[in-house]
PyMOL Python script that loads the backbone (N, CA, C, O; Angstrom):
from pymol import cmd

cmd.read_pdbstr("""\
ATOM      1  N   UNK A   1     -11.618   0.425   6.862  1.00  0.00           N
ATOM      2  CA  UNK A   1     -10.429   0.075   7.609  1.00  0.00           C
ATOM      3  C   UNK A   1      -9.709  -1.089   6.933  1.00  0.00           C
ATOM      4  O   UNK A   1     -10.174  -1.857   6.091  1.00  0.00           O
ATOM      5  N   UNK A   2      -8.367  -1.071   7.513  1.00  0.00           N
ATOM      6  CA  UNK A   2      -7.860  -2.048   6.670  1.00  0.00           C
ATOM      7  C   UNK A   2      -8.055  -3.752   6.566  1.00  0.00           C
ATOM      8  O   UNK A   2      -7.954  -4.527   5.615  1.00  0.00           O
ATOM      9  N   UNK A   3      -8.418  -3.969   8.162  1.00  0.00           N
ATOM     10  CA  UNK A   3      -8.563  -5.252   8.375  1.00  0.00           C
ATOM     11  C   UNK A   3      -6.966  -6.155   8.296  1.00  0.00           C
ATOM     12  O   UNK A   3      -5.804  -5.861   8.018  1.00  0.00           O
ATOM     13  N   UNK A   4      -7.740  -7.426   8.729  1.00  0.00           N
ATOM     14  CA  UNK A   4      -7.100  -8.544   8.621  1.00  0.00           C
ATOM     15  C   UNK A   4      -6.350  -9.021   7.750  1.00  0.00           C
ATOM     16  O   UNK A   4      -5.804 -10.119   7.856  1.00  0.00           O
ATOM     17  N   UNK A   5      -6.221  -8.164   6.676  1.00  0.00           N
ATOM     18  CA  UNK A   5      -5.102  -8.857   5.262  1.00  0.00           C
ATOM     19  C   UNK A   5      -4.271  -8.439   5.296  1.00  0.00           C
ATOM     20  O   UNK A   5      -3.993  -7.333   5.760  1.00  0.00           O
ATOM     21  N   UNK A   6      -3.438  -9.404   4.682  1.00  0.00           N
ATOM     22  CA  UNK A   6      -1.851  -8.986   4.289  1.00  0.00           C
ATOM     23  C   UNK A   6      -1.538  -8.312   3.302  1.00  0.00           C
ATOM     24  O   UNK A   6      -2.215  -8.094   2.297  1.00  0.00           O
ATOM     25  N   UNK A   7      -0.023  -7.800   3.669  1.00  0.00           N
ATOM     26  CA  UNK A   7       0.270  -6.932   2.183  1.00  0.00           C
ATOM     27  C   UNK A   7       0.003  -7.490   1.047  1.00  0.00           C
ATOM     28  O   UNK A   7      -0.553  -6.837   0.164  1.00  0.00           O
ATOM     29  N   UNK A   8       0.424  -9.061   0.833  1.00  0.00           N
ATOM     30  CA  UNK A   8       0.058  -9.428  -0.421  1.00  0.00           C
ATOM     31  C   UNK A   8      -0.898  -9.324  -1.219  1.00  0.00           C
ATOM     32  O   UNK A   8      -0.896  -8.948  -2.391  1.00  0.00           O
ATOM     33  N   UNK A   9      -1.985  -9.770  -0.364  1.00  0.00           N
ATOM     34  CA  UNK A   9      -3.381  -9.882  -0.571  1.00  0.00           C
ATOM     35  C   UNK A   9      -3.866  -8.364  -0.996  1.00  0.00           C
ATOM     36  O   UNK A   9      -4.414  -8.164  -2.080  1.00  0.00           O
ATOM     37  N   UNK A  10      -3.619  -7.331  -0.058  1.00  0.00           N
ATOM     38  CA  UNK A  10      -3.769  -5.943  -0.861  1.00  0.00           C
ATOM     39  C   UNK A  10      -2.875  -5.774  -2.266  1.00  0.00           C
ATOM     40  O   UNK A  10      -3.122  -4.757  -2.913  1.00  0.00           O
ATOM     41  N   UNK A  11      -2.327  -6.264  -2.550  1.00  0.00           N
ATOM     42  CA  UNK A  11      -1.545  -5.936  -4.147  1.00  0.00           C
ATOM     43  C   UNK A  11      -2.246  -6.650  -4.869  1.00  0.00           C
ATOM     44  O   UNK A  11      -1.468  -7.068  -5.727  1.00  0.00           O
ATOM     45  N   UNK A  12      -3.692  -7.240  -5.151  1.00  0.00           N
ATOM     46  CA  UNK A  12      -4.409  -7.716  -6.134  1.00  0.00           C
ATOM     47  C   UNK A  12      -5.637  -6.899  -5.883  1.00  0.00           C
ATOM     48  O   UNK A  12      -6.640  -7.577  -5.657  1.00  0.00           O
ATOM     49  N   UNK A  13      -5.775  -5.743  -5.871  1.00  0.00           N
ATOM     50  CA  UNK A  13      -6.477  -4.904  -5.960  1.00  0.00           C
ATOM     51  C   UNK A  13      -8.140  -4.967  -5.328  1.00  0.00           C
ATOM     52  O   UNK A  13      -9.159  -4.357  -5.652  1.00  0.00           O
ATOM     53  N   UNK A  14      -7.839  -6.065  -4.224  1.00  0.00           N
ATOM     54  CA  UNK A  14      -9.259  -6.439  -4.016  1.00  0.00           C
ATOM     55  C   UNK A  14      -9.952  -5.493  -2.950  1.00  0.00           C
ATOM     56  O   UNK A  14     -11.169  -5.574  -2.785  1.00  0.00           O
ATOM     57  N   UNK A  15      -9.265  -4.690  -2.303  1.00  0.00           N
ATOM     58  CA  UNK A  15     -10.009  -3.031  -1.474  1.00  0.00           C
ATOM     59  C   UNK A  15      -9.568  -1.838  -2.208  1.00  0.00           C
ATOM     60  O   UNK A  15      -8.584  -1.663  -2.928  1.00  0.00           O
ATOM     61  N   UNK A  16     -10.525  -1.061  -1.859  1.00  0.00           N
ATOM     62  CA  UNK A  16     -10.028   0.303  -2.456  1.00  0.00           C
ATOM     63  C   UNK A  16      -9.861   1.160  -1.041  1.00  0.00           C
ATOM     64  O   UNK A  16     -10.780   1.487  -0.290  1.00  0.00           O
ATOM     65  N   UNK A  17      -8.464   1.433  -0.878  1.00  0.00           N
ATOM     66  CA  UNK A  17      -8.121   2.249   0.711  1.00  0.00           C
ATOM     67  C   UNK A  17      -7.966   3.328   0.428  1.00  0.00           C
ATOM     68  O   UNK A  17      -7.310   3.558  -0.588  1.00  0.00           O
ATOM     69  N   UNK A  18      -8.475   4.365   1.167  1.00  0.00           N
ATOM     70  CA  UNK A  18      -8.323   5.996   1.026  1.00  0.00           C
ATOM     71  C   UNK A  18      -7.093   6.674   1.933  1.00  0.00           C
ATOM     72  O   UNK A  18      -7.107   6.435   3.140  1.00  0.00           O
ATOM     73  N   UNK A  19      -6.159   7.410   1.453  1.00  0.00           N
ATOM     74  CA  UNK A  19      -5.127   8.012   2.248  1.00  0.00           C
ATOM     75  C   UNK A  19      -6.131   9.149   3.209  1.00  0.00           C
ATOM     76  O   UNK A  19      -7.297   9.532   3.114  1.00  0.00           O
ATOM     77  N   UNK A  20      -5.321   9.354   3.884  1.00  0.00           N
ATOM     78  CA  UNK A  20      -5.495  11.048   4.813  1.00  0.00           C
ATOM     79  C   UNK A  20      -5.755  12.161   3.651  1.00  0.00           C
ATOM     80  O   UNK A  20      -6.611  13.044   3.700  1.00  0.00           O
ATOM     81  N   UNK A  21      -4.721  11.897   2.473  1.00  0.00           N
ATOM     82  CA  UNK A  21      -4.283  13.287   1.660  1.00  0.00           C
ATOM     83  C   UNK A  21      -5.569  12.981   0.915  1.00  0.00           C
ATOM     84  O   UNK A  21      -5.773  14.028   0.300  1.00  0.00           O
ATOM     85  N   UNK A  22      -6.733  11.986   0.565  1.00  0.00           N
ATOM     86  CA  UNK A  22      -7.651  12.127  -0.206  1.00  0.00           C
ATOM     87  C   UNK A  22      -7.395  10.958  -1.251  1.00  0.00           C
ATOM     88  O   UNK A  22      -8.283  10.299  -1.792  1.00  0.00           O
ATOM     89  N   UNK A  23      -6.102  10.825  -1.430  1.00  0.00           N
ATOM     90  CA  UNK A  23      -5.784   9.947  -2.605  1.00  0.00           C
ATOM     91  C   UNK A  23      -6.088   8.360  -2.539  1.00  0.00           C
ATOM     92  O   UNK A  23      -6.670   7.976  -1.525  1.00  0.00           O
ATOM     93  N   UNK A  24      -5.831   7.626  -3.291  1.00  0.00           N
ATOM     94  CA  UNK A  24      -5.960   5.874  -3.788  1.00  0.00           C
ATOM     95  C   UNK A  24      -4.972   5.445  -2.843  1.00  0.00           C
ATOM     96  O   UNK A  24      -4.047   6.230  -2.636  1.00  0.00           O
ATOM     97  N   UNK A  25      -4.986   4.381  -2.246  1.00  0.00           N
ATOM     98  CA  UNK A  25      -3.803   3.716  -1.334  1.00  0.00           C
ATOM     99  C   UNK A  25      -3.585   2.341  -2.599  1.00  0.00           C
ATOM    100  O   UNK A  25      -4.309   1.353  -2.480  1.00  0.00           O
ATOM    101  N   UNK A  26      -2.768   2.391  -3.517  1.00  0.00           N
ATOM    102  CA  UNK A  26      -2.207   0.931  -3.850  1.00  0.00           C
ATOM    103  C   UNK A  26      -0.918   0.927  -3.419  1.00  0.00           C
ATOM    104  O   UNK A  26      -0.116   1.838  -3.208  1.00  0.00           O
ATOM    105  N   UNK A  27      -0.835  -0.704  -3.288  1.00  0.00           N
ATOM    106  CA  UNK A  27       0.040  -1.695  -3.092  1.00  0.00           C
ATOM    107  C   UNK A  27       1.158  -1.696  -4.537  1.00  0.00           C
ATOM    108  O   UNK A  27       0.752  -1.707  -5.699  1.00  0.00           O
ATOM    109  N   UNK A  28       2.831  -1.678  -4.061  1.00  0.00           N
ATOM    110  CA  UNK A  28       3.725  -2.219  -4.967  1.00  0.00           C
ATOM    111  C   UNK A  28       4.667  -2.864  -4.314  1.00  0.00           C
ATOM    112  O   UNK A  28       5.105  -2.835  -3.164  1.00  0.00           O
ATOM    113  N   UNK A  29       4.909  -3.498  -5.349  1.00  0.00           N
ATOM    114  CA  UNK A  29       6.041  -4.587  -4.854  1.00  0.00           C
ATOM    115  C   UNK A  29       7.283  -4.197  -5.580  1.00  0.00           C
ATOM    116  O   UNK A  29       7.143  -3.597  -6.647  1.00  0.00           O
ATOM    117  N   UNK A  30       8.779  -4.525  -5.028  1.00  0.00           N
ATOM    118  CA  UNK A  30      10.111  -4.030  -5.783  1.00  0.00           C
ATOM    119  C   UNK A  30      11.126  -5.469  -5.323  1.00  0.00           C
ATOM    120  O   UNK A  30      11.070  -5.876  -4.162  1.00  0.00           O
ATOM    121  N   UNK A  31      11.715  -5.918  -5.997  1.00  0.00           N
ATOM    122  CA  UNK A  31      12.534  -6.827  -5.909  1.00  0.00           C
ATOM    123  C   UNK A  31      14.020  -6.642  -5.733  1.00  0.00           C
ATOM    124  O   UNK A  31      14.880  -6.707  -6.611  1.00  0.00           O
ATOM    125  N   UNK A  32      14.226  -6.318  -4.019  1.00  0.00           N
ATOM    126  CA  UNK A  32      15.948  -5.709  -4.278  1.00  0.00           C
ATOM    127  C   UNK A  32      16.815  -6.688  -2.900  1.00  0.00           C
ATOM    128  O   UNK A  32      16.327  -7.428  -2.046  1.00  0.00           O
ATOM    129  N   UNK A  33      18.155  -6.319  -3.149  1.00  0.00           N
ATOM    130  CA  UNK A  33      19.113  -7.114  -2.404  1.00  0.00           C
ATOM    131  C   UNK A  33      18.197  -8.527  -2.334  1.00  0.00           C
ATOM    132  O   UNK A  33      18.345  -8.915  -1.175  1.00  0.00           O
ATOM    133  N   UNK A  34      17.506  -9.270  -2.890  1.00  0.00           N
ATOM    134  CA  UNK A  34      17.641 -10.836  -3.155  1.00  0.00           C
ATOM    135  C   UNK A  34      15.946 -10.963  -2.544  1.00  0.00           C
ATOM    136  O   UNK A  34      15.355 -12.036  -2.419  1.00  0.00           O
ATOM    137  N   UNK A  35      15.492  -9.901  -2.287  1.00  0.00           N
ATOM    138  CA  UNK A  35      14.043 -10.102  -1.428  1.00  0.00           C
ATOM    139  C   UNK A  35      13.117  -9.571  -2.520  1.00  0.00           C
ATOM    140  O   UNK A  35      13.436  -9.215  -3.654  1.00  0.00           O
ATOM    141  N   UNK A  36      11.959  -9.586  -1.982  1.00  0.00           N
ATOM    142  CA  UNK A  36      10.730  -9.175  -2.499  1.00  0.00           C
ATOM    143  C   UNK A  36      10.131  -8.188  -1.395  1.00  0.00           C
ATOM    144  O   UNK A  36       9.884  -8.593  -0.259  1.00  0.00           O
ATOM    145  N   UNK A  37       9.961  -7.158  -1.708  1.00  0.00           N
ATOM    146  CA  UNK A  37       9.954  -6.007  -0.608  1.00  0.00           C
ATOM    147  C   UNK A  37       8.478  -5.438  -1.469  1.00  0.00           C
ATOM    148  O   UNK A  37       8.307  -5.370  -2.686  1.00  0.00           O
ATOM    149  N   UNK A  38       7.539  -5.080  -0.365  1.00  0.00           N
ATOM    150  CA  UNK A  38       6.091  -4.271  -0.519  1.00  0.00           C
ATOM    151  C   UNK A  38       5.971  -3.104   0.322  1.00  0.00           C
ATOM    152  O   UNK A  38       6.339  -2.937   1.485  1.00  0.00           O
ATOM    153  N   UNK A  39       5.220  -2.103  -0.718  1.00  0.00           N
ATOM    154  CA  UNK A  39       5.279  -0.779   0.171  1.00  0.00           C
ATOM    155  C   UNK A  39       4.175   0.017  -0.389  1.00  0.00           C
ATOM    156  O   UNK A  39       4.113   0.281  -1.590  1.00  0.00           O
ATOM    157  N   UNK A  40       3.166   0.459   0.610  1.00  0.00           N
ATOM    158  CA  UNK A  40       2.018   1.082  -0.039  1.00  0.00           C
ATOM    159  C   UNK A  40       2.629   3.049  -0.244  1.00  0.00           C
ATOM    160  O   UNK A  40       3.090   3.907   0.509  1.00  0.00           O
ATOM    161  N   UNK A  41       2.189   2.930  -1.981  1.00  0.00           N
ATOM    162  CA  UNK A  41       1.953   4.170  -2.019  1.00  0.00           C
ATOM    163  C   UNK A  41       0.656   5.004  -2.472  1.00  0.00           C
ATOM    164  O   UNK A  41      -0.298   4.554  -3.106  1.00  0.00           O
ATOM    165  N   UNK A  42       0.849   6.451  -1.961  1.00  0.00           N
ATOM    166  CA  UNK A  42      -0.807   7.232  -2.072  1.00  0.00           C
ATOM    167  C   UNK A  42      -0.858   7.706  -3.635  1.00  0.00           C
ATOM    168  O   UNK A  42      -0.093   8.669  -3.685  1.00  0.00           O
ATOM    169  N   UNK A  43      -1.310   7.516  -4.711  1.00  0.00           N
ATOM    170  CA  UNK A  43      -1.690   7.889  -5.890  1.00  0.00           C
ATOM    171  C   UNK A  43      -1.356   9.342  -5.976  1.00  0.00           C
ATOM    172  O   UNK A  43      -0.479   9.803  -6.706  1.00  0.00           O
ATOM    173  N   UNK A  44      -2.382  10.256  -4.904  1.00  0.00           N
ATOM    174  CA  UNK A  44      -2.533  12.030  -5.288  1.00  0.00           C
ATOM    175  C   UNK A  44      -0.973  12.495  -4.608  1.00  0.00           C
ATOM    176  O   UNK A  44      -0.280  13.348  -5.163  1.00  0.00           O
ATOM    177  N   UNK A  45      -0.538  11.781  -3.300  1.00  0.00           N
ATOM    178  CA  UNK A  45       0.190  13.008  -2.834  1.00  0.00           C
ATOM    179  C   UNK A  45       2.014  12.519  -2.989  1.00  0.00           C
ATOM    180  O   UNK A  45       3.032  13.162  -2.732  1.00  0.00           O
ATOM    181  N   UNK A  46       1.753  10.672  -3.687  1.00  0.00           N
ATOM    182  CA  UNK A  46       3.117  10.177  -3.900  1.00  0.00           C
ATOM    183  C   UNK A  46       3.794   9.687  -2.495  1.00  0.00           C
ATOM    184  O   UNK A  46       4.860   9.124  -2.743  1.00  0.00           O
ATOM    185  N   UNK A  47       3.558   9.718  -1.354  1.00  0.00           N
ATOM    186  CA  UNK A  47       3.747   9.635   0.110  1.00  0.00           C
ATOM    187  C   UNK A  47       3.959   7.779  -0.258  1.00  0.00           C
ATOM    188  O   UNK A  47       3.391   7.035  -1.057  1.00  0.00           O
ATOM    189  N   UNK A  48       5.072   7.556   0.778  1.00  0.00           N
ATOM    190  CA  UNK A  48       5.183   5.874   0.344  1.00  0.00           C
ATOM    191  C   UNK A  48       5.656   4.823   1.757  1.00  0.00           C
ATOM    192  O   UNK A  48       6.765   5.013   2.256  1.00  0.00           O
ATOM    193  N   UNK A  49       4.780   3.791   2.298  1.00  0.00           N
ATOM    194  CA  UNK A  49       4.896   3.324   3.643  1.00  0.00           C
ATOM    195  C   UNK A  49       4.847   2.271   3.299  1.00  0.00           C
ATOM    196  O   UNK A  49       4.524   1.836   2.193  1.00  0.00           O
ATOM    197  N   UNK A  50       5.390   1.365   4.860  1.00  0.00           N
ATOM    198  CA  UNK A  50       5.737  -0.257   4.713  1.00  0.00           C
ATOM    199  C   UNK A  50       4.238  -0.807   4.385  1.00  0.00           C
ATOM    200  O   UNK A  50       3.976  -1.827   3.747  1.00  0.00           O
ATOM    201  N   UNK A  51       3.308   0.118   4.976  1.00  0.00           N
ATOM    202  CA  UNK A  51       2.063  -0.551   5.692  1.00  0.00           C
ATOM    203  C   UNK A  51       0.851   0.302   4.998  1.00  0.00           C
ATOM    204  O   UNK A  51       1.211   1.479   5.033  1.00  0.00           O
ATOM    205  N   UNK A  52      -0.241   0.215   4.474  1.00  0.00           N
ATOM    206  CA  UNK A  52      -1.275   0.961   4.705  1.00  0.00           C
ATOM    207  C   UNK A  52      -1.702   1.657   5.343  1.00  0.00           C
ATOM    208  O   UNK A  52      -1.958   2.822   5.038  1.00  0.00           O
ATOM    209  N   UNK A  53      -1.880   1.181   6.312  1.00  0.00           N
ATOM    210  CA  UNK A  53      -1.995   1.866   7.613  1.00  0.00           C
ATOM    211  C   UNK A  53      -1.557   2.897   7.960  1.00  0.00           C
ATOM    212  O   UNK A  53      -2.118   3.583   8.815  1.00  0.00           O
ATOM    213  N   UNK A  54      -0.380   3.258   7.329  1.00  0.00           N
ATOM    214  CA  UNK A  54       0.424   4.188   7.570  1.00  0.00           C
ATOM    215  C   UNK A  54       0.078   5.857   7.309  1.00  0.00           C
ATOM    216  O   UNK A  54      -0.034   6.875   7.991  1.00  0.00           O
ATOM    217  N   UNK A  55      -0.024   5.403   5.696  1.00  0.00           N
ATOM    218  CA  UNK A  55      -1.370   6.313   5.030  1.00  0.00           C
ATOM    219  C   UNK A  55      -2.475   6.786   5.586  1.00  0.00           C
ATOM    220  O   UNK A  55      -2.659   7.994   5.434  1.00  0.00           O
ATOM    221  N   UNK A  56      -3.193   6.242   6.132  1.00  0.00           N
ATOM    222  CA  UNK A  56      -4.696   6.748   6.299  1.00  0.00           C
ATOM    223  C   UNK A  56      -5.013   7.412   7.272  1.00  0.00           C
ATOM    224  O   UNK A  56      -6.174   7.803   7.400  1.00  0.00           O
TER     225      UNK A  56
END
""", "prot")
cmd.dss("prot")
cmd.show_as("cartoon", "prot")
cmd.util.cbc("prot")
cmd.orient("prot")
């Protein structure tokens, strides 16, 4: 489960989260309109959420 961490903290690769579809859950980050914006995507099925959580 995902627990208590933040998005950030998941973008240094320190859990390995499993999607629904089977695939890798990593963390990316994109830098747009003046922010720093994070969004987990699933490796196998390409599926892309604010949250982890979202995924699994």
């Amino acid at each position: 489960m995902a627990g208590a961490i933040s998005k950030n903290a998941r973008r240094g690769e320190a859990q390995d989260l499993l999607s629904r579809w089977g695939g890798k859950i990593i963390m990316k980050s994109v830098f747009e309109k003046g922010k720093m914006r994070h969004y987990a995507v699933c490796e196998k099925s390409g599926n892309q959420s604010r949250r982890p959580k979202d995924l699994m």
